[in-house]
PQR file with spaces between the fields and no chain letter, atoms N, CA, C, O and H, PARSE charges and radii, in Angstrom:
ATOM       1  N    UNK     1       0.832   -1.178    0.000 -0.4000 1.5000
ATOM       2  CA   UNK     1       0.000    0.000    0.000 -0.0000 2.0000
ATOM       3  C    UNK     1       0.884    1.252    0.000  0.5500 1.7000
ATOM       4  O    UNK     1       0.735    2.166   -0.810 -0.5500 1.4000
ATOM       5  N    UNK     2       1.714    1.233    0.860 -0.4000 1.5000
ATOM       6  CA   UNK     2       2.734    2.406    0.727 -0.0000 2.0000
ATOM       7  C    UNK     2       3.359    2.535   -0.687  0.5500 1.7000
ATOM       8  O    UNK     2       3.415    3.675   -1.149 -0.5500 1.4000
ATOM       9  H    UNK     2       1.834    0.490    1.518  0.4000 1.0000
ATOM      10  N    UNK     3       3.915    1.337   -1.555 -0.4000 1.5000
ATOM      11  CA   UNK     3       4.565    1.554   -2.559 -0.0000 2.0000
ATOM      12  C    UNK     3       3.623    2.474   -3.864  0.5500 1.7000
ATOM      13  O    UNK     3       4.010    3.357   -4.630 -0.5500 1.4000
ATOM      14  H    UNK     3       3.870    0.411   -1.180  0.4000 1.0000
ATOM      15  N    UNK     4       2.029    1.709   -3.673 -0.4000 1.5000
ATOM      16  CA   UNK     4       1.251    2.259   -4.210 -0.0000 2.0000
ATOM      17  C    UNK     4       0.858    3.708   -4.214  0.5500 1.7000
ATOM      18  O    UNK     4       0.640    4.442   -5.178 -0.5500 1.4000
ATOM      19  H    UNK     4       1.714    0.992   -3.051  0.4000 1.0000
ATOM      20  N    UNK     5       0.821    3.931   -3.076 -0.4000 1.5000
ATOM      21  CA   UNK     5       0.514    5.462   -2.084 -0.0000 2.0000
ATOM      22  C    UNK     5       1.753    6.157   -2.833  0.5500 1.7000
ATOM      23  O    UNK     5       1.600    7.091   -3.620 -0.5500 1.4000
ATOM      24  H    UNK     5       0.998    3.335   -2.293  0.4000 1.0000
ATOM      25  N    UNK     6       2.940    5.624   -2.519 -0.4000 1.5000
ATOM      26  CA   UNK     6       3.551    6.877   -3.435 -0.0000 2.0000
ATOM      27  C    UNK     6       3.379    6.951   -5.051  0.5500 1.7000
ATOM      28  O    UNK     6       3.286    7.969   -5.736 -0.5500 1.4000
ATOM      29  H    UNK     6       3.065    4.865   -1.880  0.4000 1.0000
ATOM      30  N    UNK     7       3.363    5.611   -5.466 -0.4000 1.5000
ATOM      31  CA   UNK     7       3.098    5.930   -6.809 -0.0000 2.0000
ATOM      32  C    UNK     7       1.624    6.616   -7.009  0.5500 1.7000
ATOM      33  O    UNK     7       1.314    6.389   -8.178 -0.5500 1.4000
ATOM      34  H    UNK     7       3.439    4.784   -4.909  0.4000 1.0000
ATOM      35  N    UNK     8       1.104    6.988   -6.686 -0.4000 1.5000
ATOM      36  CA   UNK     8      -0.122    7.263   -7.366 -0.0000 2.0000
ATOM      37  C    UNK     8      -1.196    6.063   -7.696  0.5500 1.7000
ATOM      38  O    UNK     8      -2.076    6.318   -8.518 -0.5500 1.4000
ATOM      39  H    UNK     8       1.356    7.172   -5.736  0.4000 1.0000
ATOM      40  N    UNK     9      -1.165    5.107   -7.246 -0.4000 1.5000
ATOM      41  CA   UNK     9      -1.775    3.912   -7.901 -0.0000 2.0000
ATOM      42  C    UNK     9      -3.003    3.093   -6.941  0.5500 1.7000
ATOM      43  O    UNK     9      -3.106    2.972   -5.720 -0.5500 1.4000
ATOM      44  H    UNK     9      -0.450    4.900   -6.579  0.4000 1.0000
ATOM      45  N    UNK    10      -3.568    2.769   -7.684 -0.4000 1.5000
ATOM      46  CA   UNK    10      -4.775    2.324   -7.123 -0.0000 2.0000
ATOM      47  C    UNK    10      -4.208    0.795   -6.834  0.5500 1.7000
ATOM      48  O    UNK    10      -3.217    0.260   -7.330 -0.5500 1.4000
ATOM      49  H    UNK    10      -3.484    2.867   -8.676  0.4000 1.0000
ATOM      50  N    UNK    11      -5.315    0.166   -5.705 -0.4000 1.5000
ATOM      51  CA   UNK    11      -4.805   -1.228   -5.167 -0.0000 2.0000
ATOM      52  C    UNK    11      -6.007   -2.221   -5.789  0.5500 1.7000
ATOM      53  O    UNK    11      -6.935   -1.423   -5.922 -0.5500 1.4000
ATOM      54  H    UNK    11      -6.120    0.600   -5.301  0.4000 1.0000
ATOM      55  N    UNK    12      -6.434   -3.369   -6.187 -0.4000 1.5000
ATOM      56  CA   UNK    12      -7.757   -4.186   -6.053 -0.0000 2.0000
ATOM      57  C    UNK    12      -6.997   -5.330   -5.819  0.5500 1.7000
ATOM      58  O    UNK    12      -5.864   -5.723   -6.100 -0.5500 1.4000
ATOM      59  H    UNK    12      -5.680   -4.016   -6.079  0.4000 1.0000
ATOM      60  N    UNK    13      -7.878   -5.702   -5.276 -0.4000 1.5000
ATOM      61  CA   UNK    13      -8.097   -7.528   -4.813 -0.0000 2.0000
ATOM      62  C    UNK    13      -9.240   -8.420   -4.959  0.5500 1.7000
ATOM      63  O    UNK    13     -10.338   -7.989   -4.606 -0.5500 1.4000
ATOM      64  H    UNK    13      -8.798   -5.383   -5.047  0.4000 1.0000
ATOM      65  N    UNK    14      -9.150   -9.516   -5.392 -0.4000 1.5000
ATOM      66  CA   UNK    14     -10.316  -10.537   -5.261 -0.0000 2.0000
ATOM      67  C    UNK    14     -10.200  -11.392   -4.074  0.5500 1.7000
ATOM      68  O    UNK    14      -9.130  -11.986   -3.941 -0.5500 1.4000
ATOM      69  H    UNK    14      -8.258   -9.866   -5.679  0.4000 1.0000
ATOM      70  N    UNK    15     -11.152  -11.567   -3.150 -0.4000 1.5000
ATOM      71  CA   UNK    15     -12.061  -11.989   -2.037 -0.0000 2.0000
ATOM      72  C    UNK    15     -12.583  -12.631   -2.295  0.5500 1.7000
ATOM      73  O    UNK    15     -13.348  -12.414   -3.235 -0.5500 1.4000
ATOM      74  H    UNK    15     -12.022  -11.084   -3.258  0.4000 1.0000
ATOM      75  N    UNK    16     -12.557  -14.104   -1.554 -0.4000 1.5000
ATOM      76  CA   UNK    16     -13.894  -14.627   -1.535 -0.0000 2.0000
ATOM      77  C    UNK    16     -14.978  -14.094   -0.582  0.5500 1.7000
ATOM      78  O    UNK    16     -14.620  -13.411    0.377 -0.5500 1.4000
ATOM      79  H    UNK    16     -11.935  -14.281   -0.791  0.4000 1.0000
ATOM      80  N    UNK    17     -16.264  -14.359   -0.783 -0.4000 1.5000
ATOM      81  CA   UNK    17     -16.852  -13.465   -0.314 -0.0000 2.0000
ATOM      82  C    UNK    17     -17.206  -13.763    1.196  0.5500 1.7000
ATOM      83  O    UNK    17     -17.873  -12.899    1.763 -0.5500 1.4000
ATOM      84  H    UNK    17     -16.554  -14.914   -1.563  0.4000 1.0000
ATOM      85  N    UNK    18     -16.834  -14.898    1.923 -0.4000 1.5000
ATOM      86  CA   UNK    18     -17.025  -15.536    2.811 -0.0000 2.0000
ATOM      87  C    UNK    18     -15.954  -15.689    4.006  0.5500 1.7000
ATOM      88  O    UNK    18     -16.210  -16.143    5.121 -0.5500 1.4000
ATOM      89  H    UNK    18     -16.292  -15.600    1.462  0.4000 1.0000
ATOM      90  N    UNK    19     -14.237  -15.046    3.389 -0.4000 1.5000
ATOM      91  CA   UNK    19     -13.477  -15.098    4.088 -0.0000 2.0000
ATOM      92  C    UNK    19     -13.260  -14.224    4.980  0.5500 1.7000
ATOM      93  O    UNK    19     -13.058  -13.148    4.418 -0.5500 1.4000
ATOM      94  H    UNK    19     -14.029  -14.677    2.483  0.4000 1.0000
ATOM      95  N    UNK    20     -13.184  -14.113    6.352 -0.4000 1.5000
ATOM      96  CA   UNK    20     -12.824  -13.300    7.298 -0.0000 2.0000
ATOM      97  C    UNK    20     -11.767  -11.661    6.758  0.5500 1.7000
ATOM      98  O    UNK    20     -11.836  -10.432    6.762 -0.5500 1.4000
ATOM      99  H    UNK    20     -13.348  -14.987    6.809  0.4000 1.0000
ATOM     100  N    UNK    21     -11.218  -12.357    6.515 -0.4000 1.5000
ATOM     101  CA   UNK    21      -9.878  -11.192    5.597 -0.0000 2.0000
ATOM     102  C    UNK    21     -10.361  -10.150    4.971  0.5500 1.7000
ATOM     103  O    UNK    21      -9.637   -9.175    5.175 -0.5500 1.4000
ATOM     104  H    UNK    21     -11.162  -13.356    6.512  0.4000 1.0000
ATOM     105  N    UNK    22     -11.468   -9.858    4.143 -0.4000 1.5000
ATOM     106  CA   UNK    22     -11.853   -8.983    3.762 -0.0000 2.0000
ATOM     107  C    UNK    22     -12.466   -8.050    5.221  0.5500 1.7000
ATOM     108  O    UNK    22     -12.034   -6.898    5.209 -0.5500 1.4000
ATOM     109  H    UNK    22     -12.056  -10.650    3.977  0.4000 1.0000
ATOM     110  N    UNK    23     -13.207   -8.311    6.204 -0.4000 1.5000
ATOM     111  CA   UNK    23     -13.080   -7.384    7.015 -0.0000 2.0000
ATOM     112  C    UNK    23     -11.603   -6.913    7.623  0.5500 1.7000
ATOM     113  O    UNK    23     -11.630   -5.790    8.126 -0.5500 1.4000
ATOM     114  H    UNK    23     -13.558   -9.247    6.213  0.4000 1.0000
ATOM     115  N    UNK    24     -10.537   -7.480    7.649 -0.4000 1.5000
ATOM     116  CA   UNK    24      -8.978   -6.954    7.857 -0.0000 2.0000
ATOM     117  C    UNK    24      -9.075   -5.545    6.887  0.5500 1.7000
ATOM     118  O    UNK    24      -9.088   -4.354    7.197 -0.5500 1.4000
ATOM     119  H    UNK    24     -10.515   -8.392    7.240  0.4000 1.0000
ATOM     120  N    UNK    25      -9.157   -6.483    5.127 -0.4000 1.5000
ATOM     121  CA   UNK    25      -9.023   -5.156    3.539 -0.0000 2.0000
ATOM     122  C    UNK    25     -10.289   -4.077    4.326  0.5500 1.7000
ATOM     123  O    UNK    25     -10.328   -2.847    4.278 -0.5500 1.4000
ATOM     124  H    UNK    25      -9.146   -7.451    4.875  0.4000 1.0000
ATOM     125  N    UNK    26     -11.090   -4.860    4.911 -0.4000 1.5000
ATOM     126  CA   UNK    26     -12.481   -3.198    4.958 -0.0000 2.0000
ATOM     127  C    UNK    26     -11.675   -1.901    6.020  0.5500 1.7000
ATOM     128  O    UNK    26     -11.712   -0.681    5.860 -0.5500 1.4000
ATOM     129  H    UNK    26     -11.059   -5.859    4.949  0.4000 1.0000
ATOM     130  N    UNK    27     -11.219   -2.423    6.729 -0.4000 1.5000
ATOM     131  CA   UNK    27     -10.224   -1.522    8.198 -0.0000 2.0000
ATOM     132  C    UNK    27      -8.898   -0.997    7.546  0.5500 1.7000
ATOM     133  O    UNK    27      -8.480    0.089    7.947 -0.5500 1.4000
ATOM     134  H    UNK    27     -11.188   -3.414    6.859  0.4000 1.0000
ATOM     135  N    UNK    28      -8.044   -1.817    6.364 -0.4000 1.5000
ATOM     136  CA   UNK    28      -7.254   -0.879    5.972 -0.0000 2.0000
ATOM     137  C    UNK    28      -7.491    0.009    4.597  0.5500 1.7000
ATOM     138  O    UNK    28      -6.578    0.472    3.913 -0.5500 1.4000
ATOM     139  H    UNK    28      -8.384   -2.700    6.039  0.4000 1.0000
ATOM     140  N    UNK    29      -8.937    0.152    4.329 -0.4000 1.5000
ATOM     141  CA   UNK    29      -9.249    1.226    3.552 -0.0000 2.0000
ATOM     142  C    UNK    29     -10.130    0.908    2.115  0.5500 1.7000
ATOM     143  O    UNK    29     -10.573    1.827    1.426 -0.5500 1.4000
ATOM     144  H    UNK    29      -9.678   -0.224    4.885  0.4000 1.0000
ATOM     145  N    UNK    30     -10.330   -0.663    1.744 -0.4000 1.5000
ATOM     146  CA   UNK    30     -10.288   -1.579    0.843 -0.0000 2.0000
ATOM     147  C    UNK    30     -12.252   -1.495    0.972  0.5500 1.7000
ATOM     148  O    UNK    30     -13.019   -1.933    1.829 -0.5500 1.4000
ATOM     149  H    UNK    30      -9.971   -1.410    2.303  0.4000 1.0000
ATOM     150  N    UNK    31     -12.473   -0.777   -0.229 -0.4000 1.5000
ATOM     151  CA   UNK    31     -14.467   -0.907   -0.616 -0.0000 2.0000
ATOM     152  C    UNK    31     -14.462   -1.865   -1.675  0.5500 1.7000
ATOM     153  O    UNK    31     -13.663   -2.170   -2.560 -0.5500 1.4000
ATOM     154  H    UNK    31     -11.849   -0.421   -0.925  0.4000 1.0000
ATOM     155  N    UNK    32     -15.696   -2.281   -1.283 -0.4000 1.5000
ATOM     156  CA   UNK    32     -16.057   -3.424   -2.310 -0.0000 2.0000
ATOM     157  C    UNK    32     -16.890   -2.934   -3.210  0.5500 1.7000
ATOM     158  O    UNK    32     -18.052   -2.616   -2.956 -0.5500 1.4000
ATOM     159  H    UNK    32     -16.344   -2.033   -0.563  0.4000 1.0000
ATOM     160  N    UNK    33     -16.329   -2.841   -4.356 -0.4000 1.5000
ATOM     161  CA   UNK    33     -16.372   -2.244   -5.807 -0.0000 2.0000
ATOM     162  C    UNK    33     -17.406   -3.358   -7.084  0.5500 1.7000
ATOM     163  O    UNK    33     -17.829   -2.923   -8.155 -0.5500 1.4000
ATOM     164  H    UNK    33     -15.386   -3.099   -4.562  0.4000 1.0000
ATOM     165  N    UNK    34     -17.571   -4.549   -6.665 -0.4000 1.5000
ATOM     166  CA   UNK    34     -17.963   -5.790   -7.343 -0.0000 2.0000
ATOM     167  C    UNK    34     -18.268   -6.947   -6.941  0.5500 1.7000
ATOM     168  O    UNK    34     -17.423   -7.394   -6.166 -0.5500 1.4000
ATOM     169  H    UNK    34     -17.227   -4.902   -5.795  0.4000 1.0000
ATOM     170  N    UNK    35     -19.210   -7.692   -7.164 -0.4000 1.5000
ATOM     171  CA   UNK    35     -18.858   -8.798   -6.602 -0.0000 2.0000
ATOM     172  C    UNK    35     -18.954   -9.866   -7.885  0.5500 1.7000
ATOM     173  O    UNK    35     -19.667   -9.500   -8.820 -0.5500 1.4000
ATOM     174  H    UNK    35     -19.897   -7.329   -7.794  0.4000 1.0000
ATOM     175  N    UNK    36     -18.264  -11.201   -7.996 -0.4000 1.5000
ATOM     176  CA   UNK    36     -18.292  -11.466   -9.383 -0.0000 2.0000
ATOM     177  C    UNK    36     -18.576  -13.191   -8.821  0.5500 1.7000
ATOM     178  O    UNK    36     -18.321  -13.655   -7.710 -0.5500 1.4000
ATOM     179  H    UNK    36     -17.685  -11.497   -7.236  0.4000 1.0000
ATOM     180  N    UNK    37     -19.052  -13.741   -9.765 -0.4000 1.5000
ATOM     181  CA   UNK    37     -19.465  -15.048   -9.866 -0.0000 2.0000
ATOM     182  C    UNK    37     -20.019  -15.324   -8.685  0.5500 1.7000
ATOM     183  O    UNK    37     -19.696  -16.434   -8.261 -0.5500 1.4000
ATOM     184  H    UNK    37     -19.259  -13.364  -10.668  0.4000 1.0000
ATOM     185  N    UNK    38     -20.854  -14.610   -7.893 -0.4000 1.5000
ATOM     186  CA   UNK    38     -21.506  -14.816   -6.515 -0.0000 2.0000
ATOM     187  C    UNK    38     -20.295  -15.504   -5.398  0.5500 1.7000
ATOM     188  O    UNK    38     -20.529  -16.031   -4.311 -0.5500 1.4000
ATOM     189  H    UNK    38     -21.116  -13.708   -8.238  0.4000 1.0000
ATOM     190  N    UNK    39     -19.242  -15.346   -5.923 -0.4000 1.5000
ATOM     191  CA   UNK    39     -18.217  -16.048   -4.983 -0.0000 2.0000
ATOM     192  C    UNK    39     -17.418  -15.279   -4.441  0.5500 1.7000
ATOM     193  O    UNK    39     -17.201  -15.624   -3.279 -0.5500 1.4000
ATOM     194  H    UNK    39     -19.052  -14.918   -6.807  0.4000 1.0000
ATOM     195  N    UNK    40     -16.712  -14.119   -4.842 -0.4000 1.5000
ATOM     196  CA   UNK    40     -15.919  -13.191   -4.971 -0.0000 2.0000
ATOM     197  C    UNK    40     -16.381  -11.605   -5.006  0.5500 1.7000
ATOM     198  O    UNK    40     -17.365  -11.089   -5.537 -0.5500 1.4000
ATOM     199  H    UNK    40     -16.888  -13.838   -5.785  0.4000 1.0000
ATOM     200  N    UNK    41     -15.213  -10.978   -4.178 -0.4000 1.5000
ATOM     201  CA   UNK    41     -15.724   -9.694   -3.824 -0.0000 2.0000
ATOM     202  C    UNK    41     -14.131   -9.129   -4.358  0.5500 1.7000
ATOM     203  O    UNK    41     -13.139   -9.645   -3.843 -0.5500 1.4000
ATOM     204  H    UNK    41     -14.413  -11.396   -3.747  0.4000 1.0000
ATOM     205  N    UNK    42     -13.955   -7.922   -5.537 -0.4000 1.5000
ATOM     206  CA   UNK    42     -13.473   -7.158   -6.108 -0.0000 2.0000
ATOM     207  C    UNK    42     -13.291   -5.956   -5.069  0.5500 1.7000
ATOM     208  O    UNK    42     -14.128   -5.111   -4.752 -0.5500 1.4000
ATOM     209  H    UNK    42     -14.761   -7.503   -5.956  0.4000 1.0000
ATOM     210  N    UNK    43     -12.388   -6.059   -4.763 -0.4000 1.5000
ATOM     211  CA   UNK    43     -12.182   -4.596   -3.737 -0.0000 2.0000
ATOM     212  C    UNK    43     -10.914   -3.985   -4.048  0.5500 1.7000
ATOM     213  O    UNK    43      -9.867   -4.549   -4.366 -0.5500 1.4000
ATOM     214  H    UNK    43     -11.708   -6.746   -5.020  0.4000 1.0000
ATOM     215  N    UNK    44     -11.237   -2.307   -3.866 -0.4000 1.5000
ATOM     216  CA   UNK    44     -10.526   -1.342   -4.073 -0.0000 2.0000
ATOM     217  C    UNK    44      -9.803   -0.425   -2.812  0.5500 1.7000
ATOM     218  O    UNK    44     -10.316   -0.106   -1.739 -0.5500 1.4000
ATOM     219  H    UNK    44     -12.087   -1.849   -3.608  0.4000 1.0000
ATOM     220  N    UNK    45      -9.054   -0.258   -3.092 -0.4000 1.5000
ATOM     221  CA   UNK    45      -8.015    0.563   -2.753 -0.0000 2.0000
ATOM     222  C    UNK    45      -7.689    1.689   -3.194  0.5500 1.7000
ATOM     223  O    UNK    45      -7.459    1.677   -4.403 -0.5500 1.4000
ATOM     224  H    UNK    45      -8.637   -0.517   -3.963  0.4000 1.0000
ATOM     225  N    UNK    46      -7.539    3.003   -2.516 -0.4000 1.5000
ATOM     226  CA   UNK    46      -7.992    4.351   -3.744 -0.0000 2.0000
ATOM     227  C    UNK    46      -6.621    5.135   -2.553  0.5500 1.7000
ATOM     228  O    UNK    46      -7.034    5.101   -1.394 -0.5500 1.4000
ATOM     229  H    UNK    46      -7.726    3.012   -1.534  0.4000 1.0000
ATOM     230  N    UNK    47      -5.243    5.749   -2.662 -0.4000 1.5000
ATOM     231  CA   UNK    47      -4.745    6.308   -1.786 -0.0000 2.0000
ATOM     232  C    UNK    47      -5.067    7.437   -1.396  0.5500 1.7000
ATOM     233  O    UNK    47      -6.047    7.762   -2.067 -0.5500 1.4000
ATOM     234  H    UNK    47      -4.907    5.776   -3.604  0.4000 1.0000
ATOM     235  N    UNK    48      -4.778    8.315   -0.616 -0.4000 1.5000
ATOM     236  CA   UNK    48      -5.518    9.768   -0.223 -0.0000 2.0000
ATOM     237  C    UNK    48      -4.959   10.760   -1.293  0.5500 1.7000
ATOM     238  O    UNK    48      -4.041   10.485   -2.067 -0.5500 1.4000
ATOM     239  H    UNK    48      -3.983    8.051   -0.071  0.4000 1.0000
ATOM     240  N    UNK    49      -5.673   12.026   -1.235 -0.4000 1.5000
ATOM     241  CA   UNK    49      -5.366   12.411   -2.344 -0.0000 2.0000
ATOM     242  C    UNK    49      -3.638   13.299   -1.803  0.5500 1.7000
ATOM     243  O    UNK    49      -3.317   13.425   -0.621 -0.5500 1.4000
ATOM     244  H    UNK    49      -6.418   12.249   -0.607  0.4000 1.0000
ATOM     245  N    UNK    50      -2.996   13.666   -2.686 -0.4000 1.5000
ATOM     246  CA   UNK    50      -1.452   13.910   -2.389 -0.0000 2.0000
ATOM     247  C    UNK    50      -1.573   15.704   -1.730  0.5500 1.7000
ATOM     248  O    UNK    50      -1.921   16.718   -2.336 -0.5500 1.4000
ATOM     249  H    UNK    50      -3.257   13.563   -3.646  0.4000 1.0000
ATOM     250  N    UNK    51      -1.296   15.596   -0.826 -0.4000 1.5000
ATOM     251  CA   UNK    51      -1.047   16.960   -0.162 -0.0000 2.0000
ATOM     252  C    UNK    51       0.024   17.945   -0.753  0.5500 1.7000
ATOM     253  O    UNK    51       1.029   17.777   -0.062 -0.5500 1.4000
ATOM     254  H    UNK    51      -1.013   14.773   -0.333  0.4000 1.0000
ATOM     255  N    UNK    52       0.250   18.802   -1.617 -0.4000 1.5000
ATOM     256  CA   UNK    52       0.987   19.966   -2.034 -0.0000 2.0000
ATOM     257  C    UNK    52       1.867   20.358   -0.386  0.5500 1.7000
ATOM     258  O    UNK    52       1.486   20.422    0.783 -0.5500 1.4000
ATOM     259  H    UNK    52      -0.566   18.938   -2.178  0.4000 1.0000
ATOM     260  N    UNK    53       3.063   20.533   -1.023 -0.4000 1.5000
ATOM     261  CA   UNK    53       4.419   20.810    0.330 -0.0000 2.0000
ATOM     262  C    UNK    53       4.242   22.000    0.590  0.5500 1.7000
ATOM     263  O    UNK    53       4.941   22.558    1.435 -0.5500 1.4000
ATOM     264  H    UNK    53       3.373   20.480   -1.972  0.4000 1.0000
């Protein structure tokens, strides 16, 4: 996430939709954007926007 955060770059992941872990991705910032084949949850990662120095 940090490497991302500096690049500018967005994060996603596929979830199953049943695994504990995705509430971990929901606490470090991670919305669920999709859910696909009723099995899986598509989640995003979006970094904050970049603060001017």
């Amino acid at each position: 996430m940090a490497d991302a955060e500096a690049a500018g770059k967005t994060l996603t992941i596929h979830v199953e939709q049943f695994n504990p872990a995705s509430h971990l991705y929901e606490r470090l910032g991670f919305k669920i954007i999709k859910e696909t084949h009723g099995v899986y949850l598509l989640m995003e990662w979006t970094p904050p926007p970049h603060k001017p120095s």
